[in-house]
N, C-alpha and C positions, 0 to 999 in steps of 0.2 A: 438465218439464225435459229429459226425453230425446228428446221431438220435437223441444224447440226446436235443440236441439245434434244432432240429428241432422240438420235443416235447415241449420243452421250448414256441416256438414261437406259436406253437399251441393251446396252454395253456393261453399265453397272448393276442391270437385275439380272444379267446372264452370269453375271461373276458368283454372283449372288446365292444364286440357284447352284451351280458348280459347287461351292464353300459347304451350302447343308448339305450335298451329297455326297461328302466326300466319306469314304471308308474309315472306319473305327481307329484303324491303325496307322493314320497319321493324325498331324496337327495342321489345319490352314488358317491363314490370316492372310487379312487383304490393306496391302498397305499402298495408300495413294493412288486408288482403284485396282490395283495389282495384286492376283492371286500366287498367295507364295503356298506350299505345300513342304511339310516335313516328314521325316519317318516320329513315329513317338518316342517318346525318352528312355533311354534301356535304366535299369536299378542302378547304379553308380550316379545318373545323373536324377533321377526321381525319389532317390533318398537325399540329395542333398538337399535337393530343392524344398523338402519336406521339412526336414530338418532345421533347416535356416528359418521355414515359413513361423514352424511353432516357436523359437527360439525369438525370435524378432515378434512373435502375437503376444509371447507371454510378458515380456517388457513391456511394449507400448501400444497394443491395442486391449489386452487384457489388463494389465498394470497390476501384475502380479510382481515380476521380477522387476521391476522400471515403474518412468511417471506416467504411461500413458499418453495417452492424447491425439492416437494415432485410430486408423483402420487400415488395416492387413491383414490382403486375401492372396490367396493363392489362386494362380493361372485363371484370374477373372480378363472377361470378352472384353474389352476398351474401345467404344466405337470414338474417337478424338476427332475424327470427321465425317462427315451423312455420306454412309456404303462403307466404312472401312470397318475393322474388325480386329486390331493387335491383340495378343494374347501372352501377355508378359509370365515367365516363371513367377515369379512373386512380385507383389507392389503395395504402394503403402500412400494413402491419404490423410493429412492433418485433420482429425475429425471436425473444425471448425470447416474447413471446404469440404468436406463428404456430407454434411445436416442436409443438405439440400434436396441429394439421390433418394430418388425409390428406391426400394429395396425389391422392388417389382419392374422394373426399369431397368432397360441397357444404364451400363455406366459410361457417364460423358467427361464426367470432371477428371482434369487432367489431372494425375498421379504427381505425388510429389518426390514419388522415390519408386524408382521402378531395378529389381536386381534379374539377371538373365544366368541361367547355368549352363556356362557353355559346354559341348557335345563334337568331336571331332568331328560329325555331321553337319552340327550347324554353328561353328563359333562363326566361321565367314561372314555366314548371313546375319547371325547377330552385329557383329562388327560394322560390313558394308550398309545393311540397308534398314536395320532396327535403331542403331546409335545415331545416325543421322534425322531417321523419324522422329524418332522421340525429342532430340534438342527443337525441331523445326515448331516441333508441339509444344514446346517450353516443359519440358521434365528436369526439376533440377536436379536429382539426383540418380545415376544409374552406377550400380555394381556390377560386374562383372565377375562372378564366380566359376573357378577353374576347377573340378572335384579330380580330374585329371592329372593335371600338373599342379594342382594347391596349392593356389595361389586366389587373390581377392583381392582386385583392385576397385578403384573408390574413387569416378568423375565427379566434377559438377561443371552442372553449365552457367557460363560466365561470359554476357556480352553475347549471348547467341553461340558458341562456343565451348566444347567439351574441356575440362582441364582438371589433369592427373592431380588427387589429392593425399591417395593413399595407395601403397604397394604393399599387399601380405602373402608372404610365401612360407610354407611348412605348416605348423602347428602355435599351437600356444593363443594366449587369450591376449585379444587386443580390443581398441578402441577405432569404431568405424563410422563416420559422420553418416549421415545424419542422426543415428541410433549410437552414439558415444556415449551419453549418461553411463551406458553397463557397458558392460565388458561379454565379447562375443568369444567364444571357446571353439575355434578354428578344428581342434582336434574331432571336434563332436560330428564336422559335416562329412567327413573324409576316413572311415572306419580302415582300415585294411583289408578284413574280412566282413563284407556284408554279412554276410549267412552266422556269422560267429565263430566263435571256435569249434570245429570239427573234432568232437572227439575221438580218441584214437581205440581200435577195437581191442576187446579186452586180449588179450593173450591165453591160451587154453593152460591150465596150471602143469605144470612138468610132473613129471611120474618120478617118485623117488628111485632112485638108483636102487637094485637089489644086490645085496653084497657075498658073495659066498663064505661059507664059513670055514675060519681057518681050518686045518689039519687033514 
């Protein structure tokens, strides 16, 4: 029993070690001592994410536009088990269960609403093996944001069990549990044109026509 857990452990600081070393230019997270590895977010998917974060801060962890009551951070480390490391696109804690966390400390308390923006890269692995994580850890709420196909669907878990509560697709301002008090403005995550409007070059002005004169 003490080799086999002593293998165990040696098994989880090799992970470990792996995880800090990984290059700039992906994202890793180790889920149920399992090093998973992504490329990082291209701009379609790191503005939305950004987007949503502020939108969703200014309501209810700021309580500017909303009641408050929340903390909401963007792409924080979630160790939910000792050696694992999930790295949610954005999440959110009822400040009543957040009082407890260091601000100097991993964060352990489990999320009360975690949203992923899905990546033709990585919706799979969101799906397969982050949506099943997360219920096992008891997350009751998880969004799935498409910036893709735009669209924003809306679980919770119920009974140990994920279950559809919302489908939004296109545009327009709806209401999305667990943040329904406001009103979320779909158009805002999903621009057309990142970059903005491209303006068009000037045109060099036309030379008057010179006219001969009669006779």
């Amino acid at each position: 029993m003490r080799s086999s857990t002593a293998a165990v452990r040696k098994v989880a600081r090799t992970v470990r070690a792996v995880f800090e070393s990984l290059p700039e230019n992906v994202v890793g997270e180790i889920l149920d001592g399992e090093l998973h590895v992504s490329p990082r977010p291209r701009p379609r998917h790191s503005h939305a994410e950004a987007r949503l974060g502020t939108l969703i801060d200014s309501g209810f962890d700021l309580g500017v536009s909303g009641p408050g009551g929340w903390v909401i951070l963007v792409e924080p480390g979630v160790e939910l088990e000792p050696g694992d490391e999930a790295d949610p696109d954005v999440a959110g804690w009822k400040r009543e269960r957040f009082a407890a966390q260091s601000p100097d400390e991993p964060i352990r308390v489990v999320p009360d609403w975690v949203c992923e923006v899905l990546s033709p890269s990585t919706k799979r692995y969101d799906r397969v093996e982050k949506m099943p994580y997360y219920a096992r850890h008891g997350v009751r709420w998880l969004w799935f944001l498409e910036p893709l196909e735009k669209t924003l669907t809306v679980w919770e878990l119920a009974r140990g069990k994920w279950a559809q509560r919302s489908f939004f697709s296109e545009g327009g301002k709806v209401r999305a549990q667990p943040f329904d008090a406001i009103e979320l403005d779909l158009d805002l995550l999903w621009p057309a044109d990142l970059a903005g409007a491209v303006p068009k070059p000037e045109s060099a002005p036309k030379k008057p026509k010179r006219r001969r004169p009669k006779g």
